[in-house]
C-alpha positions as CSV (number, residue, x, y, z in Angstrom):
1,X,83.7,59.8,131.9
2,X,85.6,62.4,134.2
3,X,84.1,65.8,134.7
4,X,84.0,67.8,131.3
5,X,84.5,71.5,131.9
6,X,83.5,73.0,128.6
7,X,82.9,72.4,125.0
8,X,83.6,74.5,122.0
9,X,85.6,77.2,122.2
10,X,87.0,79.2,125.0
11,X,88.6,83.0,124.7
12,X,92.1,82.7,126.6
13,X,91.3,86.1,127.2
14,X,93.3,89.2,127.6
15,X,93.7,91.7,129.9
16,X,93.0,94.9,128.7
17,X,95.7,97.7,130.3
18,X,95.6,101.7,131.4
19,X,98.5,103.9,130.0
20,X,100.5,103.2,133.3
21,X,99.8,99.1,132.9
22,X,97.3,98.9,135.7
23,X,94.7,96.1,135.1
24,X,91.7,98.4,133.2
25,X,88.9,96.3,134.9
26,X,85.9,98.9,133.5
27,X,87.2,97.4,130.1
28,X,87.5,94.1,131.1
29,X,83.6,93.7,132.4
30,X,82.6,94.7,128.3
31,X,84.9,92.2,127.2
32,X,83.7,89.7,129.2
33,X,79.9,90.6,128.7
34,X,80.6,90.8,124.6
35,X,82.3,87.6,124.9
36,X,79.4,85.8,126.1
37,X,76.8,87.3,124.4
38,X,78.5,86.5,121.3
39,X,78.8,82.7,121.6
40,X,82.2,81.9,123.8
41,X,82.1,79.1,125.6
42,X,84.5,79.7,129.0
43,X,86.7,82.4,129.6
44,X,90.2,81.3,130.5
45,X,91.4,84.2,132.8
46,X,95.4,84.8,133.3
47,X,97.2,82.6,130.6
48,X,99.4,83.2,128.7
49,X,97.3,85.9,126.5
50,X,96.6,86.9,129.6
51,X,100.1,88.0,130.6
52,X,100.2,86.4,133.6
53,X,103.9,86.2,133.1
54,X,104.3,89.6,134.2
55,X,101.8,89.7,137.0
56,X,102.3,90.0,140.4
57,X,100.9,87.3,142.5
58,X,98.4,90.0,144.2
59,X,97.5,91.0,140.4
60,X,97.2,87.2,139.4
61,X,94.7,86.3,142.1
62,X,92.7,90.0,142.2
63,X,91.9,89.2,138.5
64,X,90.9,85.8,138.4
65,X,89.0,86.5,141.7
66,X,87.2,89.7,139.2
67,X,86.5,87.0,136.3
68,X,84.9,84.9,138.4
69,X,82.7,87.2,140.6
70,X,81.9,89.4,137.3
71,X,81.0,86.1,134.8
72,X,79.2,84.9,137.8
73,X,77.9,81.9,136.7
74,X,77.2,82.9,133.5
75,X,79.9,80.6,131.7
76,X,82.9,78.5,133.4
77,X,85.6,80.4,134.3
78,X,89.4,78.6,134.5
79,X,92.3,80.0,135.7
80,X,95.6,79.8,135.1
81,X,97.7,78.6,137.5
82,X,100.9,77.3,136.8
83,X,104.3,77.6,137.4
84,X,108.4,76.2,137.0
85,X,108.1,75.7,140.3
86,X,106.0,72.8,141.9
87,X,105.1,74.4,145.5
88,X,104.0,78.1,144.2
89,X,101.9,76.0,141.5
90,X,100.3,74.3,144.8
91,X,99.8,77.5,146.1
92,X,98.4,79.0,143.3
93,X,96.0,76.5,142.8
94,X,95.0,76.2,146.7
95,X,94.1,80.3,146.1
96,X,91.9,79.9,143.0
97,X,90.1,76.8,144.7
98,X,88.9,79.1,147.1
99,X,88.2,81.8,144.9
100,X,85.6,79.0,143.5
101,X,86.9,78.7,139.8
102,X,85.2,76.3,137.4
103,X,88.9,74.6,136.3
104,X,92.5,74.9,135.9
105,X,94.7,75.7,133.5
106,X,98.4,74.4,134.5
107,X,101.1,75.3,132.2
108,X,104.3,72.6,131.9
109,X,107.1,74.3,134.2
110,X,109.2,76.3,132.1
111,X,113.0,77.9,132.0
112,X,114.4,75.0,134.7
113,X,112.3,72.4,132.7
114,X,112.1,68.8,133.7
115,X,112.0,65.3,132.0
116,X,108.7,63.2,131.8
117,X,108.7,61.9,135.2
118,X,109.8,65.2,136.4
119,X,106.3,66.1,134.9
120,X,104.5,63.5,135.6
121,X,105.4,63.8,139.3
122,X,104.7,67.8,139.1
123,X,101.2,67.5,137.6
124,X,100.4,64.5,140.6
125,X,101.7,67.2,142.9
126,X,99.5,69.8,141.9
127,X,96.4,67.7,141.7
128,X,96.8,66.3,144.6
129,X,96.4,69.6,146.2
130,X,93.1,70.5,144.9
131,X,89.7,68.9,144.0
132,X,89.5,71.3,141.2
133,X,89.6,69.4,137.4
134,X,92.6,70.1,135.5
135,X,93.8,70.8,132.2
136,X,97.2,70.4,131.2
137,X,98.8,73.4,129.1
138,X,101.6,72.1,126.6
139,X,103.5,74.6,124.2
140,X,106.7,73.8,124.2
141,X,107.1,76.5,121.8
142,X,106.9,78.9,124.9
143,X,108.3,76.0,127.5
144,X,110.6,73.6,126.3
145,X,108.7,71.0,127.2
146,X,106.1,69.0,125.3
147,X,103.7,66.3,127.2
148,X,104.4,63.0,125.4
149,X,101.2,61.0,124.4
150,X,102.8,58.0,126.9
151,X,102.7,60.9,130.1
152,X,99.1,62.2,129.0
153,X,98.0,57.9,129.3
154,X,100.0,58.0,133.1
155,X,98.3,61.7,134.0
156,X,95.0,60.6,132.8
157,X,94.5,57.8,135.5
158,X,94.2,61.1,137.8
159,X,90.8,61.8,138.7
160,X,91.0,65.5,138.2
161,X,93.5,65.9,135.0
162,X,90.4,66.0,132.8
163,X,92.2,67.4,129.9
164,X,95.1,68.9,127.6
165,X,95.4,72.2,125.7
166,X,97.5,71.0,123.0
167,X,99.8,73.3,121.4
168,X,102.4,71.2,119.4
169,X,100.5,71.7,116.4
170,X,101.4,68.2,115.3
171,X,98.3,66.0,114.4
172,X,99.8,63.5,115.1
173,X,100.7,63.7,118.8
174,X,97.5,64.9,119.0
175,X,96.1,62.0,117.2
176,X,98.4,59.6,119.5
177,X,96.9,61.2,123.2
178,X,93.7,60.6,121.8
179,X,94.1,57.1,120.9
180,X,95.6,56.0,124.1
181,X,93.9,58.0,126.7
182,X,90.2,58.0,125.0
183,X,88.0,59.2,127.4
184,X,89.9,60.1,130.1
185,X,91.8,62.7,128.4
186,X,89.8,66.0,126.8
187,X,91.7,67.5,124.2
188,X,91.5,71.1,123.9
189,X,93.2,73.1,120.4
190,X,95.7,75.5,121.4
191,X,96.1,76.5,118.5
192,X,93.4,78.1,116.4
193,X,94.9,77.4,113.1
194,X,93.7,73.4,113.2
195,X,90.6,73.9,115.1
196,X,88.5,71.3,113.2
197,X,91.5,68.5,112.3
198,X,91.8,68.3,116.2
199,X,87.9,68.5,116.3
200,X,88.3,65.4,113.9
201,X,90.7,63.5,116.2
202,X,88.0,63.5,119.1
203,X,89.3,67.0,120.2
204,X,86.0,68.8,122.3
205,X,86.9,72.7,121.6
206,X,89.6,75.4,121.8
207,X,91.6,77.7,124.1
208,X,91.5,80.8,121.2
209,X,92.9,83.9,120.9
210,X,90.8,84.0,117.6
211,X,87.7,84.7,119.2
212,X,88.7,88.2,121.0
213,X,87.8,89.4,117.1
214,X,85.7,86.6,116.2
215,X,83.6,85.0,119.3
216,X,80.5,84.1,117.2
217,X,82.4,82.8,114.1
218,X,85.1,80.4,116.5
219,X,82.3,79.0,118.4
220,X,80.6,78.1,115.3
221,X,83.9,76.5,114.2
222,X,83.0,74.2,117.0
223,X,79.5,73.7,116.9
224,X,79.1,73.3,113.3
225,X,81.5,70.3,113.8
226,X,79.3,68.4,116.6
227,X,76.4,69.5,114.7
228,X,77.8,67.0,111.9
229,X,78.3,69.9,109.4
230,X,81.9,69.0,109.2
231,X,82.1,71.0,105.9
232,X,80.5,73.7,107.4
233,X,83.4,73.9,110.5
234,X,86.0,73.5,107.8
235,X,84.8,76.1,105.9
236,X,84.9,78.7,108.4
237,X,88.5,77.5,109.3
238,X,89.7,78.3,105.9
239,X,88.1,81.8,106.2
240,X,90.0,83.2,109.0
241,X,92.9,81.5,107.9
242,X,94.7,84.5,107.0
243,X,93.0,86.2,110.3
244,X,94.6,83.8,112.8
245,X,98.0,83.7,110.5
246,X,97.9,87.8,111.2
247,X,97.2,87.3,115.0
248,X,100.7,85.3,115.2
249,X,102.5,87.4,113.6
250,X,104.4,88.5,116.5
251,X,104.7,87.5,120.0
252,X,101.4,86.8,121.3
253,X,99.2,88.7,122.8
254,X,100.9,91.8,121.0
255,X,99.1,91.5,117.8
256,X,95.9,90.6,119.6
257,X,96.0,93.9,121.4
258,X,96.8,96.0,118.5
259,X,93.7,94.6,117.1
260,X,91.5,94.5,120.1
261,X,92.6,98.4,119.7
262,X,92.3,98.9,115.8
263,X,88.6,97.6,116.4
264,X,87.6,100.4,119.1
265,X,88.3,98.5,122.6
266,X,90.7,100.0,125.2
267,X,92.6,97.6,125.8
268,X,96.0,99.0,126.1
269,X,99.4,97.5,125.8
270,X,101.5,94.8,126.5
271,X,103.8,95.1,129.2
272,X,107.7,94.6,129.1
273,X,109.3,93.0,127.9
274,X,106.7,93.0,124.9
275,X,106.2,96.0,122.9
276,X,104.4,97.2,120.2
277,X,104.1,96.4,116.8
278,X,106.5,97.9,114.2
279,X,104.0,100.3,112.0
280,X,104.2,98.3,109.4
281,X,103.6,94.6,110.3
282,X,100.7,96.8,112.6
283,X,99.2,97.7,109.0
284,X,99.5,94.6,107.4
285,X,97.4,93.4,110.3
286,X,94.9,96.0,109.6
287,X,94.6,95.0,106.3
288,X,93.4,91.5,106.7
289,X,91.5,93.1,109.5
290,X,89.6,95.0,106.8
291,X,89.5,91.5,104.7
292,X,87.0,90.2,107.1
293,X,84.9,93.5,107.7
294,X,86.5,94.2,111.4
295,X,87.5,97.4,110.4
């Protein structure tokens, strides 16, 4: 079996803002330290929650660089590190090698796109240039491009493309990667709405945006399922049903923030080109806020 990075669920964590959208790192050591002593699992630094989309390269590397040195050694740290275009993604992950990261998360190039080989000769590129393990980000949602189940079986003869954060949201791609990769391929949920079906699949955890609110309750999700109290995984996934329903209810990570924010943190706001909830879909994320006791 290739080298497993985590299991259960990891926070694809934020990055909490000042008024003039500086990186607010005083607020980013108490997330990271509530985090951890609630239960997550990894903390996935500069994804797309993350909004590393809007980052400057200096910004990028600075905050993985303070993940890493603040977590130190306390839970894995991955960073993400991809891009559209094949040599910065190199470059990129060449710079969080030395950092010393625990993994990688490399997002499908985006915008110019590329076909399967295109892909498969992108993620070969980008593995080959580190010793680091990998794990493949597709959300074509985002993208454009979705990983097919045939180019997760070529990737996974790689020694370090350990895994996928799947964010189709179709079981049964997920179902199909599984079934022809086995053990060479780790499947991660990207989305937190089917947490235990890809559990059920052979799935090992999730990238969450869920457990910014919820840290305790989404690990759980996890560990009651490879506990083998199945019910008790799918019972928490119906619970927060509505929860993760409301944290999607924009573009993401806007909603996250305004409820980072609603519950006391400092998080800030987005930057542009994302902006604020409109008062009212802001309330109606209150309310189910309120549902579960978070406010």
């Amino acid at each position: 079996m290739k080298k497993r990075i985590f299991t259960g669920a990891g926070v694809a964590i934020l990055t909490p803002m000042h008024e003039d959208g500086s990186i607010n790192y005083d607020e980013f050591k108490k997330l990271i330290d509530w985090q951890i002593e609630n239960g997550t699992d990894a903390v996935i630094v500069c994804g797309t929650t993350g909004e590393c989309a809007t980052m400057t390269e200096e910004e990028h590397l600075d905050c993985i660089r303070f993940a890493k040195e603040y977590v130190n050694g306390r839970v894995p740290v991955i960073a993400g590190a991809g891009s559209n275009d094949t040599a910065f993604a190199v470059q990129m992950v060449k710079e969080c090698e030395k950092i010393g990261v625990d993994g990688l998360l490399v997002v499908t190039p985006y915008y110019n796109k590329t076909s399967q080989r295109g892909l498969i000769a992108h993620y070969k590129a980008v593995a080959a240039a580190t010793s680091l393990p990998i794990i493949m980000y597709s959300v074509a949602s985002r993208t454009g491009v979705n990983i097919l189940p045939a180019t997760c079986k070529e990737l996974s003869k790689v020694e370090n493309i350990v895994a996928i954060k799947e964010a189709s949201g179709n079981i049964d791609q997920v179902t199909e990667i599984k079934a022809l990769c086995g053990d060479d391929l780790d499947v991660y949920s990207g989305e937190d709405g089917i947490i235990t079906p890809i559990l059920s699949v052979g799935g090992i955890g999730v990238i969450s945006v869920l457990s910014h609110l919820c840290p305790r309750e989404t690990h759980e999700i996890c560990q009651k399922y490879f506990d083998g109290d199945v019910k008790g995984s799918a019972a928490l996934q119906l619970k927060y049903h509505d929860l993760v329903k409301a944290l999607f209810s924009d573009v993401n990570p806007i909603p996250v923030k305004a409820a980072m924010n609603l519950m006391g943190w400092n998080v800030g706001h987005c930057r542009m080109p994302l902006i604020d909830m409109a008062p009212e879909a802001e309330e109606k994320l209150a309310q189910v806020m309120r549902s579960h006791g978070l406010i």
